[in-house]
C-alpha positions as CSV (number, residue, x, y, z in Angstrom):
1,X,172.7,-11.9,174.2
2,X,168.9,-12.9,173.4
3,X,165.7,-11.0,173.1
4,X,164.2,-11.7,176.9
5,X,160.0,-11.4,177.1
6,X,158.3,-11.1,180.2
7,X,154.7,-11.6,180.4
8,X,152.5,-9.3,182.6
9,X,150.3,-11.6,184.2
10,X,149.1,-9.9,187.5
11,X,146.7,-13.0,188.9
12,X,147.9,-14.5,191.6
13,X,147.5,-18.0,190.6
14,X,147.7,-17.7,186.5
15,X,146.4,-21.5,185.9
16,X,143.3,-20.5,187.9
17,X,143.0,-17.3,185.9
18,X,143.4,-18.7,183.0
19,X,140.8,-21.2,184.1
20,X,138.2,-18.7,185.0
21,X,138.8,-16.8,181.8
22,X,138.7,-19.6,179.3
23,X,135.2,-21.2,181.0
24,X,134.0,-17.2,180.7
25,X,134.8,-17.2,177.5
26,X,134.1,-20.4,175.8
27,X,130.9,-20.3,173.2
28,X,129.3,-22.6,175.3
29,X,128.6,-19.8,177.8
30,X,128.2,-16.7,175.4
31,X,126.7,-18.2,172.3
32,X,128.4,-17.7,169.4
33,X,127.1,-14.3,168.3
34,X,126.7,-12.7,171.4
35,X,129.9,-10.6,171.6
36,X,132.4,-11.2,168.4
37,X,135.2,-9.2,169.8
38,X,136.2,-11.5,172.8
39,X,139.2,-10.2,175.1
40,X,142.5,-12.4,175.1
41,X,144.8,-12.2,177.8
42,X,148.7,-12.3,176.2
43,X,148.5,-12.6,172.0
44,X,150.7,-15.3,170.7
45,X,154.6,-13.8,169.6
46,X,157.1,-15.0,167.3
47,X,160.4,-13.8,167.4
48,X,163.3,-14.3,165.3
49,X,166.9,-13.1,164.9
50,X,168.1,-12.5,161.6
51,X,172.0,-11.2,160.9
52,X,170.5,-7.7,160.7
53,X,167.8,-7.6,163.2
54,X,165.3,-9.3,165.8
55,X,161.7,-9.6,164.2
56,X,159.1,-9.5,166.4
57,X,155.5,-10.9,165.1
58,X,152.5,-10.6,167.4
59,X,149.3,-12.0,166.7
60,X,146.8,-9.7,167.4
61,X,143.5,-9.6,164.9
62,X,140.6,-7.6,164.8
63,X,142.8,-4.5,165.9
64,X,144.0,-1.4,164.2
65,X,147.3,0.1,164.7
66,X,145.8,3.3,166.4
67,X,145.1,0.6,169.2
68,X,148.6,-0.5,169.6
69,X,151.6,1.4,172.0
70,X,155.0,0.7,171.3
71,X,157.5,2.4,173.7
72,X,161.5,1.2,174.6
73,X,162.2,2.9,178.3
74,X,166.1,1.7,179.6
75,X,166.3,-1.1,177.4
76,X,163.0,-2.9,177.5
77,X,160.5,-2.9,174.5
78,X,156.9,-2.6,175.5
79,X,154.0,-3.4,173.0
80,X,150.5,-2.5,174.8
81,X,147.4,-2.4,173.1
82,X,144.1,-1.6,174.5
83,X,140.7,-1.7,172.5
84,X,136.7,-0.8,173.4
85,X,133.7,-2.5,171.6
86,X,129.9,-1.4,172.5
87,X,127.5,-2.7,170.1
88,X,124.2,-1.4,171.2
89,X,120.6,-2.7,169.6
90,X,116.9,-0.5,170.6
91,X,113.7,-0.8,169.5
92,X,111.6,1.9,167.2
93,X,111.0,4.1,170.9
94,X,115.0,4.3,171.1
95,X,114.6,1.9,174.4
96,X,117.7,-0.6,174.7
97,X,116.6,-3.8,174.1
98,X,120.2,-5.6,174.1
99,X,123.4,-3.5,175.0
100,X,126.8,-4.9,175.3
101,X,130.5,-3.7,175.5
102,X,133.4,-5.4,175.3
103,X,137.4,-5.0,176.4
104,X,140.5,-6.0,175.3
105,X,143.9,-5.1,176.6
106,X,147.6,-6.8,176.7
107,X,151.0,-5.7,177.5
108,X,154.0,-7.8,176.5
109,X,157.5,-6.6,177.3
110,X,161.2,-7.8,175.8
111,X,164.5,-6.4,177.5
112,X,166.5,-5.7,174.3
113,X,170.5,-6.7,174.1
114,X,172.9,-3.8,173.9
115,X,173.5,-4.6,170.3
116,X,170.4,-3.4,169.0
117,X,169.7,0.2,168.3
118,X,166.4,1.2,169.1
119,X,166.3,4.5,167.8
120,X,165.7,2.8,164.3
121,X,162.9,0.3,165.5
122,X,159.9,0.1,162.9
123,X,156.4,-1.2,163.2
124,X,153.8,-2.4,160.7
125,X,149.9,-4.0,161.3
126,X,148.6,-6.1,158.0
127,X,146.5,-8.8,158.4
128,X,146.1,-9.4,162.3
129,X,149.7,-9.6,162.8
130,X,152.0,-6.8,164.2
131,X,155.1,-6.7,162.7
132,X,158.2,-5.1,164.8
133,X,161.5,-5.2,163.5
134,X,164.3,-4.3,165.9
135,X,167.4,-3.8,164.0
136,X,171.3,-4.6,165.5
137,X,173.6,-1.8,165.5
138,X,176.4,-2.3,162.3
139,X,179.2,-3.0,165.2
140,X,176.8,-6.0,166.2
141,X,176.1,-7.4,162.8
142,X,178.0,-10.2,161.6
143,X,181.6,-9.4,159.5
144,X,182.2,-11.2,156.8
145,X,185.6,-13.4,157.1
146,X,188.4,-11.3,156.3
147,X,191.4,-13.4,154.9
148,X,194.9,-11.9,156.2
149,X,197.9,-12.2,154.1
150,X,201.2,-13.6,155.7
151,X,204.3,-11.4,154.7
């Protein structure tokens, strides 16, 4: 049995969504320095089976890992992360003269195989990718061949 991701897209009509929220976000619209930190929608994920484990690599830069949730509930891994920018500029009175904030959330779920054991699953952030291994259970693992003498 394969990983299985779902993606939690709650629009209605997703191309139109996506439509909106690429024409919203293109430089075109903001500039280029007007908000840095744009919000994505669903972060791009990689994953691969290895004879030990599943590897799970989600691309999600400009975070830290105290913005990241990573929960398995009855067989279904969850990574969630949610993140708050304000950058705020005033003059010398302390008056606003450009205030902005921006927000950034995704959730991305996986129903996990029986053959994995989640109470040993590990996660690591470096470089704007979050790594998530998920490792089989030994009874899942591949055996070596075993040669059977005839008698």
């Amino acid at each position: 049995m394969a990983l299985v991701k779902r993606n939690e897209n709650t629009g209605l009509f997703p191309s139109l969504t996506n439509m909106l929220e690429n024409f919203f976000n293109d430089e075109w619209f903001f500039g280029r320095d007007v908000m840095p930190m744009r919000s994505f929608t669903v972060p791009a994920v990689n994953v691969k089976e290895t004879e030990e484990s599943f590897e799970l690599e989600v691309a999600a830069p400009g975070m830290d890992k105290k913005d990241f949730k990573i929960e398995v509930e009855d067989g279904v891994l969850t990574i969630s992360s949610e993140k708050e920018v304000k950058n705020e500029e005033k003059d010398e009175k302390g008056n606003y003269v450009r205030r902005e904030f921006s927000y950034q959330s995704f959730r991305r779920s996986f129903v996990l195989p029986d053959t994995v054991n989640t109470e040993k699953i590990e996660a690591k952030y470096k470089d704007g990718i979050l790594h998530v291994s998920v490792p089989k259970r030994e009874e899942a693992k591949k055996k070596p061949t075993r040669l059977i003498e005839v008698k």
